[in-house]
C-alpha positions as CSV (number, residue, x, y, z in Angstrom):
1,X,-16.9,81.8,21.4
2,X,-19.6,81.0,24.2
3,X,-18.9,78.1,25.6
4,X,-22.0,75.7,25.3
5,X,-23.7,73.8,28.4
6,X,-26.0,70.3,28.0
7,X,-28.8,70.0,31.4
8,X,-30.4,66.8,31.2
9,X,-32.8,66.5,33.6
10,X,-36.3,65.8,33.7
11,X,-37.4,68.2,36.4
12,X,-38.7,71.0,34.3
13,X,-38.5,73.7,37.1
14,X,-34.8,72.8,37.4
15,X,-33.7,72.7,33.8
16,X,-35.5,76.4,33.7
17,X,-34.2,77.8,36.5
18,X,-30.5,76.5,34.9
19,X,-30.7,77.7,31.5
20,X,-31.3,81.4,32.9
21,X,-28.8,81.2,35.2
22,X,-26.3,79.9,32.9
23,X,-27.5,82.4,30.3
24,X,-27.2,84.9,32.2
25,X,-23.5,83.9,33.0
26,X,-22.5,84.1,29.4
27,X,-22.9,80.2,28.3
28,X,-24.7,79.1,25.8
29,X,-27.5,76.1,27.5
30,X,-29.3,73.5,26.1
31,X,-31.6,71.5,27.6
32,X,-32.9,68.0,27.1
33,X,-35.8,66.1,29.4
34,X,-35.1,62.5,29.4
35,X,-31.7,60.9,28.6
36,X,-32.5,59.7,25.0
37,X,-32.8,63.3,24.0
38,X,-29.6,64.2,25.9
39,X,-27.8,61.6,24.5
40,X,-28.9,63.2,20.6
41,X,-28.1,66.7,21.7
42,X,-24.5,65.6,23.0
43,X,-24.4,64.5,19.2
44,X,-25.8,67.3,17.7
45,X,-24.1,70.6,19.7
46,X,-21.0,68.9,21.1
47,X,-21.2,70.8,24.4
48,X,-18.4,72.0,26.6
49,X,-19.9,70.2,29.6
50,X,-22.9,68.4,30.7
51,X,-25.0,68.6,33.8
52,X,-27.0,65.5,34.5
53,X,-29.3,64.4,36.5
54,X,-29.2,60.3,37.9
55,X,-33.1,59.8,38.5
56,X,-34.8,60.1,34.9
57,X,-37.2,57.9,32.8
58,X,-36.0,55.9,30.1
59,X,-32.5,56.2,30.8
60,X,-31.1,57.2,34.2
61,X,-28.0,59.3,34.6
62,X,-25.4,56.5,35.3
63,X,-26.8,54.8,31.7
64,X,-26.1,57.9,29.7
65,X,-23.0,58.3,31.1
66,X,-21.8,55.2,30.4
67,X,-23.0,55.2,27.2
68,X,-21.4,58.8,26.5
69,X,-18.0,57.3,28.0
70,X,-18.3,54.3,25.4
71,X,-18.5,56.3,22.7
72,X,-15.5,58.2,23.1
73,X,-16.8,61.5,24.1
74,X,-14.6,63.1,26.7
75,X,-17.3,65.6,27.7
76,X,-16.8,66.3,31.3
77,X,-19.8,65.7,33.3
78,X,-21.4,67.0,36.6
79,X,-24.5,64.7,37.8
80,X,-27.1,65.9,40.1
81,X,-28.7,63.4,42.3
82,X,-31.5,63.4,45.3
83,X,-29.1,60.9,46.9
84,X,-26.2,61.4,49.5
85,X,-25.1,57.8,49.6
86,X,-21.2,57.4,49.3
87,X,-22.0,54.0,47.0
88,X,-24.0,55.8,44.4
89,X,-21.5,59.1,43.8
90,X,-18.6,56.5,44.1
91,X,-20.9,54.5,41.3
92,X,-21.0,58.0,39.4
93,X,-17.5,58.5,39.5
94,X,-16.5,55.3,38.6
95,X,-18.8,55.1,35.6
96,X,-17.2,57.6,34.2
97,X,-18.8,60.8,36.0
98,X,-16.2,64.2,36.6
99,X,-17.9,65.6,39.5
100,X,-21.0,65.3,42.0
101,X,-23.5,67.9,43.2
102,X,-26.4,66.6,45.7
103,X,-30.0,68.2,45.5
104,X,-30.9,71.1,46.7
105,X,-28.0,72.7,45.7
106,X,-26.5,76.1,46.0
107,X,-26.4,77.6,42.6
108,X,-23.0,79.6,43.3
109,X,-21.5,75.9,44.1
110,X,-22.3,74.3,40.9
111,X,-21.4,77.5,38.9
112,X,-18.1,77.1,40.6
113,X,-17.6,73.3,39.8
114,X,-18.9,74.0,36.3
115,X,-16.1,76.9,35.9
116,X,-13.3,74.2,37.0
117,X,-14.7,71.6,35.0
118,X,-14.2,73.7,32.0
119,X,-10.5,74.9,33.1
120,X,-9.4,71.6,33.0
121,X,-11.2,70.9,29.8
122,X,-9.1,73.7,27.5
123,X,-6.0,72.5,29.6
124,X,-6.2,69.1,28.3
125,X,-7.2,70.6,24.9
126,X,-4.5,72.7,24.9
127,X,-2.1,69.6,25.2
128,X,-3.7,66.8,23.0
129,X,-4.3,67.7,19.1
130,X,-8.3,67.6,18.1
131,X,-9.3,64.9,16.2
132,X,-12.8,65.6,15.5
133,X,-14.3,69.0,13.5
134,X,-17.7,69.9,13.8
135,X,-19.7,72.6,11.6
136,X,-23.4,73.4,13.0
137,X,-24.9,70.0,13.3
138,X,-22.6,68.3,11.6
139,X,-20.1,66.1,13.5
140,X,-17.0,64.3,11.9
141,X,-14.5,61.9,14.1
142,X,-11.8,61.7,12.4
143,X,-10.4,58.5,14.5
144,X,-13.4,56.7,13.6
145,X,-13.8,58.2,10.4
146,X,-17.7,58.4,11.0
147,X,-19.6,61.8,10.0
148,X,-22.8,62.2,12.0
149,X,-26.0,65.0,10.9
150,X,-28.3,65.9,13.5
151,X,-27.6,62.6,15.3
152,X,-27.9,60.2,12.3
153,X,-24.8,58.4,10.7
154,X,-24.1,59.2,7.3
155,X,-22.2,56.6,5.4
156,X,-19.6,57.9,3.3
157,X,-16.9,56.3,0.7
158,X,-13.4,57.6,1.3
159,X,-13.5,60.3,-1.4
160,X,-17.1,61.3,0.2
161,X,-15.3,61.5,3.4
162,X,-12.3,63.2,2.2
163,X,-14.2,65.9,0.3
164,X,-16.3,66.7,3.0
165,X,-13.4,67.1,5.5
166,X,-12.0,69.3,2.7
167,X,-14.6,71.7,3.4
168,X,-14.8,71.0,7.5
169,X,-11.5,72.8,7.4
170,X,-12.4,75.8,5.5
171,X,-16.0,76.6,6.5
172,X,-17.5,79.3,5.0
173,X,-14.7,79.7,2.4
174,X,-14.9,79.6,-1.3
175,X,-13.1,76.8,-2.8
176,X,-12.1,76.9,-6.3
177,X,-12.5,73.5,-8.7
178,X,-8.8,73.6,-9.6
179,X,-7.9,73.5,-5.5
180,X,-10.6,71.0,-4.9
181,X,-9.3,68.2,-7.6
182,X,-5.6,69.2,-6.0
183,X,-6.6,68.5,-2.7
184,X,-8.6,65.3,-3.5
185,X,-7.6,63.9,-6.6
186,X,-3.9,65.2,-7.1
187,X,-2.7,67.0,-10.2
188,X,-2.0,64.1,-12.2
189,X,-5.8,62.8,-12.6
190,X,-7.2,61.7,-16.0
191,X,-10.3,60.7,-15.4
192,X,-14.1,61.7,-16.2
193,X,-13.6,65.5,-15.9
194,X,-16.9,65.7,-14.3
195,X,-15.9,63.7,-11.4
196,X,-16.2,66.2,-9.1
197,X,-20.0,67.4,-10.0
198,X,-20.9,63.9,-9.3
199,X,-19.4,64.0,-6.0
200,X,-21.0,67.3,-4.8
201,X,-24.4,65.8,-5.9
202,X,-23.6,62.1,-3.8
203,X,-22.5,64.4,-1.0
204,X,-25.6,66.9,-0.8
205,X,-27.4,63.6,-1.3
206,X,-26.1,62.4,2.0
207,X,-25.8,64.9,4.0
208,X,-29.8,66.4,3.4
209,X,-31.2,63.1,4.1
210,X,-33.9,63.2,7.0
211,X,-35.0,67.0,5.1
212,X,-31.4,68.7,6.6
213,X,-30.9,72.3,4.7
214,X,-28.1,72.4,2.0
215,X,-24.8,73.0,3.5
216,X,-22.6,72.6,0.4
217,X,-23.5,75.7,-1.7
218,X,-22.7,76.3,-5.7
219,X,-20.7,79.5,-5.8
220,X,-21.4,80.3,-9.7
221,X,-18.0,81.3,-11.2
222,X,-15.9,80.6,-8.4
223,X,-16.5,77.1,-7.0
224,X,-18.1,75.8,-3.7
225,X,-18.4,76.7,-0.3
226,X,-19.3,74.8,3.4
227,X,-22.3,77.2,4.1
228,X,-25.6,76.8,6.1
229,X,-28.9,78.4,4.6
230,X,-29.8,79.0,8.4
């Protein structure tokens, strides 16, 4: 799988001139112009790393880091910055910031600190276990136990929440009624035997607020299925 870079950066000529060249590199790039938006797409595509820029409106780099950093996301992040002053990379690092790259740059140096960032991102992968599951734009946590679409919080009861992470860890695969009520509601349940329609229609209800596609198809005959119409 590619792996997938954030630029936030409100210099259009810069944030073009990085998503070919990452492109063309073999990463996946996407691109956000002020750090409201950058903060949403961090949500929405859970990148591999982020390249930020300090001087933006709205929100300057060292805000959305330290708003990333109190939200739990271990993203690494490299921040570009006009400035060469000791204080304000020692302000980026301590905020929360992985690495620092001064404008104008040499674009073989930050390909180079964005290739080590990433090394020591699967490294650490490799040795905690993964807490969070994310299908398209849909983001679970399952530490906090909060499920996010598109950058909006969806409010779930525990058998909502269940349910959906049911289908989190077998995207794209048919899951039979009989498997379902198993996994959810153990072999010994009694109850209304449409209990499982109901919570396939609170779920879709949920998770297509805000006009979001289905994702939770009706395979006729053989169950459901975690699938996006596009």
């Amino acid at each position: 799988m590619r792996e997938k870079i954030l630029v936030i950066d409100d210099d259009e000529k810069i944030t073009s001139m990085l998503r070919r060249s990452l492109a063309f590199e073999g990463y996946t790039v996407f691109t956000a112009n002020h750090g409201m938006d950058g903060l949403k797409q961090i949500l929405e595509h859970d990148p591999d790393a982020v390249i930020l820029d300090v001087m933006m409106p709205q929100l300057d780099g060292w805000e959305v880091v330290r708003r990333i950093r109190e939200g739990g996301t271990t993203v690494p992040v490299l921040m570009l910055t006009a400035k060469d002053e000791v204080a304000d990379r020692v302000k980026g690092l301590d905020i929360g910031a992985d690495d620092y790259l001064v404008k104008p740059f040499a674009l073989e140096e930050l390909l180079a600190r964005i290739r080590v960032l990433l090394r020591r991102k699967t490294a650490e992968k490799a040795e905690q276990p993964t807490n969070r599951l994310q299908y398209q734009d849909v983001f679970m946590d399952l530490d906090t136990r909060e499920v996010f679409r598109g950058g909006q919080l969806i409010e779930l009861t525990t058998k909502e929440f269940e349910l959906l992470h049911l289908f989190m860890q077998n995207p794209k695969r048919v899951l039979s009624r009989d498997l379902i009520m198993e996994k959810i509601w153990g072999y010994d349940y009694s109850g209304e035997s449409n209990v499982l329609e109901v919570y396939i229609a609170l779920l879709r209800q949920k998770t297509e607020e805000h006009g979001h596609k289905r994702m939770i198809q009706t395979v006729r005959g053989a169950g459901y299925v975690l699938r996006g119409e596009g």
